[in-house]
N, C-alpha and C positions, 0 to 999 in steps of 0.2 A: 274136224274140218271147219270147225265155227271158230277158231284161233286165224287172226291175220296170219299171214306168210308178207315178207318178213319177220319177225317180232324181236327179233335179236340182230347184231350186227357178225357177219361171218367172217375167217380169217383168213379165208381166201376164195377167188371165184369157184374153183373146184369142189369146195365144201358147198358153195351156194348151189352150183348147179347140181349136185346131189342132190341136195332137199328139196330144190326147183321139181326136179323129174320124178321125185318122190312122192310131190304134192301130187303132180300133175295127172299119175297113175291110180290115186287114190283117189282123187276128182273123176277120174274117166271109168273109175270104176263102181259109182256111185251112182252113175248115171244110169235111167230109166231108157237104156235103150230100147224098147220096144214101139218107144214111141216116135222112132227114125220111120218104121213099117208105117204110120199113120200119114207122117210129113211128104215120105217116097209118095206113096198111095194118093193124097191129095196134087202132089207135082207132078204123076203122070195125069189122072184125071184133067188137070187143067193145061195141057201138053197136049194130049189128045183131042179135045172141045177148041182145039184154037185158040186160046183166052189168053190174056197177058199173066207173067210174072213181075208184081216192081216189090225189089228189095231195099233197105233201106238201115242208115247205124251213124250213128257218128263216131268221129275218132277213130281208133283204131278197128272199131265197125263198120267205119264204113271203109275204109281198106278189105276188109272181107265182104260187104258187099258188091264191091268194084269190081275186086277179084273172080268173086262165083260168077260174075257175065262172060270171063272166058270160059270156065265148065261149063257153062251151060251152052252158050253159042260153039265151043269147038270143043271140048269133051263129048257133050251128052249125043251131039249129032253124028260123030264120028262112029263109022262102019252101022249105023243104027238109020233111021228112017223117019225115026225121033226132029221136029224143028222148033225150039224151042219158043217161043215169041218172051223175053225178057231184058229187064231194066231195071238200073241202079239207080235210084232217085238219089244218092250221094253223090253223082259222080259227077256234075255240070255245076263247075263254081261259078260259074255267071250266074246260072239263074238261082242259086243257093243262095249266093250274096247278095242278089238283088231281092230276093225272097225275104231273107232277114234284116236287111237295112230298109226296105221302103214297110214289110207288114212287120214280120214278126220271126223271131225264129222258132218260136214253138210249131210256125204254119209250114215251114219249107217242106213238107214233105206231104201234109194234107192237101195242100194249096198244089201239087203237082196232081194230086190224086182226083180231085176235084173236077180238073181239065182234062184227065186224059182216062180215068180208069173205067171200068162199066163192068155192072153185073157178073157174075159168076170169073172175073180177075180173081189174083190170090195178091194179099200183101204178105211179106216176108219183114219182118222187122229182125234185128238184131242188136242185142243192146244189153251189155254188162250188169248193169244195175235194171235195167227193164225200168225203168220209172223216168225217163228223158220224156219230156213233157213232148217233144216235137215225135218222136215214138208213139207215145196214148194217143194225139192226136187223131194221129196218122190211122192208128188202131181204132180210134171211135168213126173217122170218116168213112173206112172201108169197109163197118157195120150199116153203115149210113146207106152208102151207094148200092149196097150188098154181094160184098166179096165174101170170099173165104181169107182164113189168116194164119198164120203160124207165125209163132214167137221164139229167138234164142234167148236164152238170160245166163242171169249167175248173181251171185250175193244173194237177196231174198226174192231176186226176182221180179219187184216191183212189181206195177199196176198190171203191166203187159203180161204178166206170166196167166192172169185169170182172163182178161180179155181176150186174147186171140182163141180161135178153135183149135189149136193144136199148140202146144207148149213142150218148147223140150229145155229142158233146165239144167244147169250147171252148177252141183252144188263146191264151192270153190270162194276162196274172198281174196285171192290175188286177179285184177287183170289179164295180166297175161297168161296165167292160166285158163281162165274163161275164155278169153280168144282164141290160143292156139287151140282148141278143144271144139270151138264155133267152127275154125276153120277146118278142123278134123272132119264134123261134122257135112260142112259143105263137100269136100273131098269125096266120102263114104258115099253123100246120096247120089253125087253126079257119078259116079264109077259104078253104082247099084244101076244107075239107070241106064248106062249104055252097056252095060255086059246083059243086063236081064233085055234088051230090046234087041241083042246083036245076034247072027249066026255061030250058034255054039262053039262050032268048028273053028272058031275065028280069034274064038277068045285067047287059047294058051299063045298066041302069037303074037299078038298084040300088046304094045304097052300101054300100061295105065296111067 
């Protein structure tokens, strides 16, 4: 798993998406799932206490954090009792732009944190290589202010994988393998959380 994907050129998509899906099962099975039970467990705790959720990625991270605001806004609530209070600090290109053109982009996500998060909030960071300086940041302010944290990674995981209080890691060195597997991830918890908060009876009827 420490060989890039691609490393050769294929001779057809067919072959590609073979070994694509072949990586990809072999990355996800690699994976320390146990540590979904710690991430679940910290995003009811702060679900329950009222406190914020702000998630946060660039690139094609932050497309998965964008995303996880509908699971959680209309997955997690649905037939559940569950209200989530969460935010994508990826997701407003005004203030992103105007964040990295007037300070810095390393702050855009600290510099939101700053203003708006308080005590016992969780930060959610997502991030491929875990080492996006505006990521650590983000990760050292919400020590600061004193949040809880959890990290997604992949490659070696960078700074963020030791920094946050919960880490779940991707061991994988293609992107998009790390992503769809991030986004797997998002999937599993919001779906763990509205069937375990919902009436039992309700589940086999319902879609997920």
């Amino acid at each position: 798993m420490k060989d890039f994907f691609p490393n050769r050129r294929f001779p057809s998509c067919e072959s590609f998406a073979i070994e694509y899906f072949d990586i990809l099962s072999k990355a996800s099975a690699l994976c320390n799932l146990s540590a979904l039970d710690r991430v679940s467990a910290v995003l009811a705790e702060t679900i329950q206490a009222g406190n914020f959720i702000y998630i946060c990625g660039n690139g094609g991270s932050a497309g998965i954090a964008n995303h996880s605001l509908c699971d959680f806004l209309k997955c997690v609530r649905t037939d559940t009792k569950l209200k989530p209070r969460f935010m994508s600090l990826s997701a407003h290109t005004e203030m992103n732009s105007a964040l990295a053109n007037d300070i810095s982009y390393a702050e855009v996500f600290a510099y939101q944190l700053q203003s708006m998060a308080r005590p016992g909030d969780l930060l959610w960071t997502v991030s491929s290589s875990g080492d996006s300086e505006n990521i650590v940041r983000a990760l050292e302010v919400s020590k600061h202010i004193g949040m809880k944290s959890i990290s997604f990674t992949g490659f070696s995981g960078g700074r963020s994988k030791n920094i946050a209080d919960v880490n779940v890691h991707v061991e994988a060195q293609n992107y998009g393998v790390i992503e769809d597997i991030h986004m797997s991830f998002i999937h599993i918890l919001t779906q763990y959380l509205r069937m375990s908060n919902m009436d039992e009876a309700l589940i086999a009827e319902r879609k997920f």
